[in-house]
C-alpha positions as CSV (number, residue, x, y, z in Angstrom):
1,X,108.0,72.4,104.7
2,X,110.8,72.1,107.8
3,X,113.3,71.5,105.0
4,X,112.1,74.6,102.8
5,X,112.1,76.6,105.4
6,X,115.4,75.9,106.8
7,X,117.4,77.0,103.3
8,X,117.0,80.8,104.0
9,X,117.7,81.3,100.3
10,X,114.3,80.3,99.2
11,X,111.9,81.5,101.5
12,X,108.8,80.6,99.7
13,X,110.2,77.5,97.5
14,X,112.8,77.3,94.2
15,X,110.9,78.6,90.7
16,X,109.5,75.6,89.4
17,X,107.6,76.2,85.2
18,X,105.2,73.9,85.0
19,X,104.1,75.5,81.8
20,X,102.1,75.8,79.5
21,X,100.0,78.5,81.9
22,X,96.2,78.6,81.9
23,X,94.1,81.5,82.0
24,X,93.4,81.4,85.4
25,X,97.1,80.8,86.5
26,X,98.2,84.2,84.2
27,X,95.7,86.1,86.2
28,X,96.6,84.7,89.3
29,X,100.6,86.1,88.7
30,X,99.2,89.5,87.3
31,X,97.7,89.8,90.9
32,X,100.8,88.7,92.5
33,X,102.6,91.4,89.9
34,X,100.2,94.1,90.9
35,X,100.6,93.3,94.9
36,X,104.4,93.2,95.2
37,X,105.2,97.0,95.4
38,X,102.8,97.2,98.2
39,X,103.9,93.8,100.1
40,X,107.2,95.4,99.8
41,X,106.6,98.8,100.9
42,X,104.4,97.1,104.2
43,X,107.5,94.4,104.6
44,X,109.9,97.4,104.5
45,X,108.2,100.9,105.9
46,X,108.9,100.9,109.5
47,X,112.6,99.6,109.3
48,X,115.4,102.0,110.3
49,X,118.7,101.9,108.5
50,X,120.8,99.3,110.6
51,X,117.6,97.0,109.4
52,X,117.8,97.8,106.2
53,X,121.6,97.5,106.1
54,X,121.4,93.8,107.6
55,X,122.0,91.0,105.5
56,X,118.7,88.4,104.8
57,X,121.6,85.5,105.6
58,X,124.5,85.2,106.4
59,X,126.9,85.9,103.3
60,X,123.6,87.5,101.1
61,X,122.7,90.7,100.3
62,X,121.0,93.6,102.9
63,X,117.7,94.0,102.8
64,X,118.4,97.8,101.4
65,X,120.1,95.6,98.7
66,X,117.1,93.5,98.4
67,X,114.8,96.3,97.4
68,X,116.9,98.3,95.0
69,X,117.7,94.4,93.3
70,X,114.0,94.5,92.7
71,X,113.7,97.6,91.4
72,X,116.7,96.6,88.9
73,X,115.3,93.4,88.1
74,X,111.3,94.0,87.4
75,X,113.0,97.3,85.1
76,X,115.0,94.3,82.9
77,X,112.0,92.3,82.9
78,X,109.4,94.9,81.8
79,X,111.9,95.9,78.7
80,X,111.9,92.2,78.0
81,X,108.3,92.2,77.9
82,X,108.0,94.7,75.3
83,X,110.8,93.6,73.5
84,X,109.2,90.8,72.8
85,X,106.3,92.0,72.2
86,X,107.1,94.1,69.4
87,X,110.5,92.3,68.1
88,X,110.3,88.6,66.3
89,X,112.6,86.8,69.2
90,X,114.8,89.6,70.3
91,X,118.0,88.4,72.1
92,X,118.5,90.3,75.4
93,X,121.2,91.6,77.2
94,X,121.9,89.6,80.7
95,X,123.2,91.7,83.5
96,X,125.2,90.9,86.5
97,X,122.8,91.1,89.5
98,X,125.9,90.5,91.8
99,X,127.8,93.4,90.6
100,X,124.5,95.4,90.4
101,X,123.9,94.9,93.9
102,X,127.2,96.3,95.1
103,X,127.3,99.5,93.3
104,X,127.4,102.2,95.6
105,X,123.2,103.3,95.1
106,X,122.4,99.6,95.4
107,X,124.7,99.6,98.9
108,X,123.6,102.9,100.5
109,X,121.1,104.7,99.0
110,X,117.4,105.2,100.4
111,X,114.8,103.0,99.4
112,X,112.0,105.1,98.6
113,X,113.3,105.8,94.9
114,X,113.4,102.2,94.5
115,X,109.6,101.5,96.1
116,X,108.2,104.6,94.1
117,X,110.2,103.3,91.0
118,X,108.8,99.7,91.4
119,X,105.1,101.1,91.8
120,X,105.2,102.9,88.9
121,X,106.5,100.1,86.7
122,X,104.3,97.5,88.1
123,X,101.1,100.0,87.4
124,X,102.7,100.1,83.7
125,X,103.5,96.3,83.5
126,X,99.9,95.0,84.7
127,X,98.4,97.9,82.4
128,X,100.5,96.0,79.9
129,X,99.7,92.7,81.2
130,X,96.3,92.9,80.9
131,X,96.0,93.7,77.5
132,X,98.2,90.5,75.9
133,X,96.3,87.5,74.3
134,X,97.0,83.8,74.9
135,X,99.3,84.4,71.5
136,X,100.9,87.4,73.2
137,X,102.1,85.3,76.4
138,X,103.6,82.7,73.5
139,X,106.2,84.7,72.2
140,X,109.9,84.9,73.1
141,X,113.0,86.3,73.3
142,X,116.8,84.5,73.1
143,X,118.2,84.9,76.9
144,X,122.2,84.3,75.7
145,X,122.6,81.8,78.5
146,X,119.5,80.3,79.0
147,X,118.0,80.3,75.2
148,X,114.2,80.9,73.9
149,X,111.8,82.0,76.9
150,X,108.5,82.9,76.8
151,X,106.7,85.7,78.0
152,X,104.4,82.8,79.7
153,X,107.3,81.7,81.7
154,X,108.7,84.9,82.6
155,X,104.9,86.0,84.0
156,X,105.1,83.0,86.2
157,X,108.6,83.6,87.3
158,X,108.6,87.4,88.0
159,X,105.6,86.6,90.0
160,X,107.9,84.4,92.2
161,X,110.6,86.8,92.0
162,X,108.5,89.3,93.8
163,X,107.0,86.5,96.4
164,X,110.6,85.3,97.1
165,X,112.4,89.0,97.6
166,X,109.8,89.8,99.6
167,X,109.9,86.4,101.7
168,X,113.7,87.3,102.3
169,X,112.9,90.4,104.0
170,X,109.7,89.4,106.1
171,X,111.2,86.1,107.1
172,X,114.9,88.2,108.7
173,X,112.1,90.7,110.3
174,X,110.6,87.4,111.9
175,X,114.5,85.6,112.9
176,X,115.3,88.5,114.4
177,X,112.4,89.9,116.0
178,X,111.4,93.0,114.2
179,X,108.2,92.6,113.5
């Protein structure tokens, strides 16, 4: 745990698959889906703009960066979702989340659009969620640079995604003494 802990990139561990998923495991990252909006707005609410403006690490993004990246990044995966869901393998379009995060709204602007945005699209997404069969969580779509992926594995991994964004911003608020 000491070494975990230490690499301030990964606050709560590196994505591991260890797929095929179960049952049980789906529903356990449908909860964590469900629960990130309002971990993030608790991790978040109380912090006044030179918080939000401070980087997690040193040489990483702020947490003001942090959120709107969410927002950004749970939006790509839900389209991905449905794309798959109603195309035979569709091949999606990557984005730069580097050059995302320093555009001007990603750099400066409030958070709450982001935290409303994320709570409406993770209501929609669990709603969605919910309703897919074993079958459903089997399909795919062609990531250009990382090749066939399945809905399965991008459950378990937005479910970390959340966890891990999250972990960046409650574990600067514990360095430095926010919270």
């Amino acid at each position: 745990m000491e070494a975990a802990a230490a690499d301030l990139r990964y606050p709560v561990g590196k994505f591991k698959w260890e797929g095929p998923a179960t049952f049980a495991q789906r529903e356990h990252w449908i909860g964590e889906i469900q629960d990130a909006p309002a971990k993030l707005r608790e991790a978040v609410i109380t912090l006044p703009d030179a918080q939000l403006d401070t980087p997690y690490r040193e040489g990483g993004w702020t947490v003001r960066q942090v959120v709107h990246h969410l927002a950004d990044s749970h939006l790509n995966a839900y389209v991905r979702f449905r794309l798959a869901l109603t195309e035979k393998e569709p091949t999606i379009k990557p984005y730069d989340q580097s050059a995302w995060a320093v555009l001007a709204d990603a750099r400066t602007a409030p958070i709450e659009p982001s935290l409303s945005l994320l709570e409406g699209l993770h209501y929609r997404w669990v709603v969605l969620l919910k309703t897919m069969s074993a079958e459903d969580f089997g399909r795919t779509f062609n990531h250009p640079e990382n090749g066939p992926m399945t809905l399965d594995r991008n459950l378990a991994m937005y479910a970390w995604h959340g966890r891990h964004h999250v972990g960046h911003i409650t574990s600067v608020a514990r360095r430095l003494g926010w919270k």
